[in-house]
Structures are given as C-alpha cells and as structure tokens.
C-alpha positions in Angstrom: 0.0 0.0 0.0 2.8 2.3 0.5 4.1 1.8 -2.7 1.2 3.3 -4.5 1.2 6.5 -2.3 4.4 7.3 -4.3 3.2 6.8 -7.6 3.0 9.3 -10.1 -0.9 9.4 -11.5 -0.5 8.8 -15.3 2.9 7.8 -15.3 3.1 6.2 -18.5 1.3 9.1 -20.6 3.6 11.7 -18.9 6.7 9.2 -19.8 5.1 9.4 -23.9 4.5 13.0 -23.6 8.3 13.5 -22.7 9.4 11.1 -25.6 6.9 13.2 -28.2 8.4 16.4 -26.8 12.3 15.1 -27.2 11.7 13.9 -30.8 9.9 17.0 -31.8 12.8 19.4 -30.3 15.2 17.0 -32.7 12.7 17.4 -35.5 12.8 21.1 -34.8 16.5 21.5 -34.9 17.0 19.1 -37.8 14.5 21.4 -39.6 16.6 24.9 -38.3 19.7 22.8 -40.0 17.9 22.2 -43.6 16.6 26.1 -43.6 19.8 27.4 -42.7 21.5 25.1 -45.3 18.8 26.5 -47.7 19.3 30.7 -46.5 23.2 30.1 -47.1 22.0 28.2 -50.8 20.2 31.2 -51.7 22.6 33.8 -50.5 25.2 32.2 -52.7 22.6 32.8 -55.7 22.2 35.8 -55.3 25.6 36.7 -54.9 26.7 34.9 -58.1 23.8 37.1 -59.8 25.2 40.2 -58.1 28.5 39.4 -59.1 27.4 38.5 -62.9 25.7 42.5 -62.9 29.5 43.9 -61.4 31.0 42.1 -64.0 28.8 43.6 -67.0 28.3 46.4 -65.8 32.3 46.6 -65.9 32.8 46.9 -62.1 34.8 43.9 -61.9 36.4 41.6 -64.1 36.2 38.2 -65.4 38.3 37.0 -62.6 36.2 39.1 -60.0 38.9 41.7 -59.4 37.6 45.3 -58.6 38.2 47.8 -61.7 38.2 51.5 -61.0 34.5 52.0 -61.7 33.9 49.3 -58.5 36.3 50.9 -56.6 34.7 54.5 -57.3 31.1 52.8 -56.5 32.8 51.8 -53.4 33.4 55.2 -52.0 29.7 56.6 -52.4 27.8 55.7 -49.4 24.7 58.0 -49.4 23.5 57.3 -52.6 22.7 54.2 -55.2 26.3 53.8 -55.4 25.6 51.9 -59.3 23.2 55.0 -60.9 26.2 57.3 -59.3 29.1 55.9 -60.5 27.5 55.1 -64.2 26.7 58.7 -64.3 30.2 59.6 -63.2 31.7 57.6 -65.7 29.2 58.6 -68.6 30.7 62.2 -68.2 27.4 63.4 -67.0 28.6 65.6 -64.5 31.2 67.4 -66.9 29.4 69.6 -68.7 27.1 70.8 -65.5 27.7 73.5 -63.4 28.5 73.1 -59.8 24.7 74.1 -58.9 23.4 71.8 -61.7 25.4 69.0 -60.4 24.3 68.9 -56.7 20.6 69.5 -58.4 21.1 65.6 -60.1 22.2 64.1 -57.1 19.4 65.4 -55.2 17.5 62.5 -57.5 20.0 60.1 -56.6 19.1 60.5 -52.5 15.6 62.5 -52.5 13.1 59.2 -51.7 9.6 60.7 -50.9 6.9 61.3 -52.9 5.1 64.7 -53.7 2.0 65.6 -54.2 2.7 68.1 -57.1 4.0 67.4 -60.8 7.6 68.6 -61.4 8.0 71.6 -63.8 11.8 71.3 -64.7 14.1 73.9 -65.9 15.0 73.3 -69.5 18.6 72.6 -68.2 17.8 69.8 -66.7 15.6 67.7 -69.4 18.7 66.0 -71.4 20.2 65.3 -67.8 18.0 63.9 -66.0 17.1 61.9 -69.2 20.8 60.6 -69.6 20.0 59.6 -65.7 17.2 57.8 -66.5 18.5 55.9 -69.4 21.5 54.5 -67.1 19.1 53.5 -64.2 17.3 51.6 -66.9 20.8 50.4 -68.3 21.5 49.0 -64.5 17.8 47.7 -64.2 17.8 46.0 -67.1 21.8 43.9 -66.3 20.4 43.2 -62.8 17.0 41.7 -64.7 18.9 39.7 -67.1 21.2 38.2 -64.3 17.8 37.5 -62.4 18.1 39.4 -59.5 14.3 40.6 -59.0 14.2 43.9 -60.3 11.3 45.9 -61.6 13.2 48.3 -64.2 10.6 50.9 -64.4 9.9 50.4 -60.7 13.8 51.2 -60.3 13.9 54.0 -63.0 11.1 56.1 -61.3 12.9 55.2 -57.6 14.9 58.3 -59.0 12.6 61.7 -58.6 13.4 64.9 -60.2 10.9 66.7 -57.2 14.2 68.3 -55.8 16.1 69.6 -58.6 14.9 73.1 -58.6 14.4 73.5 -54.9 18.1 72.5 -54.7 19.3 74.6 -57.9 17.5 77.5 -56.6 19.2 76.8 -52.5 23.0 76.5 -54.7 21.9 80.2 -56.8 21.8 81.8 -53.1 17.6 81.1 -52.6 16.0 81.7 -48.9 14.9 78.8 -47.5 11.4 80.8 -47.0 11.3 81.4 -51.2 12.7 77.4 -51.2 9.6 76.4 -49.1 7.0 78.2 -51.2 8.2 76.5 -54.4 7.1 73.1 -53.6 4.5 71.3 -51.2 7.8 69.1 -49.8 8.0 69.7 -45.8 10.7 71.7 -44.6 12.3 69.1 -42.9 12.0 66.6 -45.8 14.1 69.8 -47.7 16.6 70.0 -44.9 17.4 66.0 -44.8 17.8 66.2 -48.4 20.2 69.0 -48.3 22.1 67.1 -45.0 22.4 64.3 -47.6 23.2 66.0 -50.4 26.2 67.4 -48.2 27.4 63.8 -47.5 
C-alpha cells in the first residue's frame, strides 16, 4: 500500500509525452539545420547574380577583381552607389555647373513622394534623361542576371521633385522662397540637403 502512495498518476502518458516532446525538439532543430542550409544556398545565388551584374556592368572583371569603376562605386555611401558611378563615368557631371550637379544628385538620395508634378528647368531635361536611361541600363543587367528587379519600378525610384528647390538653394535662394516652391515639408528639404552634403 505504500508503494502506491508514491506513484506518479498517469505515469506512462507523462513518460510518452516526454518522448513526443524530445523527438519534436530533434525534428525542430534538424529542420533549423535544412533552412539554414537553404538561406546560405540562396545567399550564394544571389551573390553569383550580383557578381554577374559587377561584372557587366564593368565593375569587376572576369576573374572578379575590382576595376576602377567598382572601386569608385565603393566610396559613395549616401547614394545608389551603381546610378552614381555610371553617371560619373558617362561624363554626366562634366558639362554641369557646380549648382546643376548637386541638383542631379538630389535625384540620386531624395526618396519621398510629392504631391505636385515637377516643372523642370529646360537645363535639366537632357540630364535627367541621360540619368534615366542609365538606371534603366543598370535595371535591365540586374533583370537579365535574375536578381528581381522591376526596371521601371527602379527607374522612377529616381525623382526629379528636388532639382529646382536645390538649384534654386545653390543660386543663393531663402529657404522661406525654397519652401514656397514646392509642397515638400521643410524638414524633408533639410534632410535632403544634410544628404546631399554627405
């Protein structure tokens, strides 16, 4: 009788329990296992595709050694370091001004959308064009080498909403005649310019 005073109720259910619960906690980490196995598998994709858009885009070479252009992309760390450099090297920048220049990066770092349609100088319409066609040069490698890219998504990533407001701050502008040019808050400008300085 004193024997069953020391007995666990349900001994044998508790005992299965504990076996289900150690084979599901192996189950569990043999599953962690396989998915990290699979994260590294597709990490090394996309770095081979990665590596296929540096190499056509001329960034590296056939034996994956930096060239200049990935060793200028390399140095821009505020902007799409790709769209900058291809612009760089297209000669874009050459025949601007200093204002005109600091107005096309503003594309290159400026993010948020406005309400309002752009009315460009007439400056900046081969420009910004020559900007566009090299984003959709970039977009279009990265497709091809199957790295999930939307090229018009990407293309239009790029807005022109700054480029006066920006000109205009370079010509000597208030930033109270800055403000009433655009429906962009003040503190959207003033980010933009922090970046822009960067």
């Amino acid at each position: 009788a004193g024997d069953e005073e020391f007995r666990i109720p349900d001994m044998n259910a508790r005992l299965e329990a504990y076996r289900r619960k150690v084979a599901l906690e192996e189950q569990a980490k043999t599953i962690r296992k396989q998915m990290k196995i699979s994260q590294e598998i597709i990490l090394k994709d996309e770095l081979k595709c990665r590596k296929r858009v540096l190499r056509r885009l001329g960034y590296t070479n056939a034996e994956n050694v930096i060239e200049v252009k990935g060793r200028v992309a390399s140095e821009i760390s505020t902007a799409d370091e790709l769209l900058a450099t291809e612009l760089i090297f297209n000669g874009l920048f050459s025949d601007l001004d200093v204002e005109q220049t600091v107005a096309m990066m503003s594309c290159l770092i400026y993010q948020e959308k406005s309400k309002e349609t752009v009315k460009l100088k007439e400056e900046f319409a081969v420009p910004l064009r020559m900007m566009q066609e090299a984003a959709r040069r970039i977009a279009t490698v990265a497709q091809e080498s199957e790295i999930g890219v939307d090229v018009e998504e990407y293309v239009d990533s790029f807005k022109p909403d700054m480029m006066d407001i920006v000109y205009s701050w370079c010509k000597g502008a208030k930033f109270s005649d800055i403000c009433k040019m655009t429906d962009i808050f003040e503190g959207s400008i003033i980010r933009a310019m922090r970046r822009l300085e960067e």
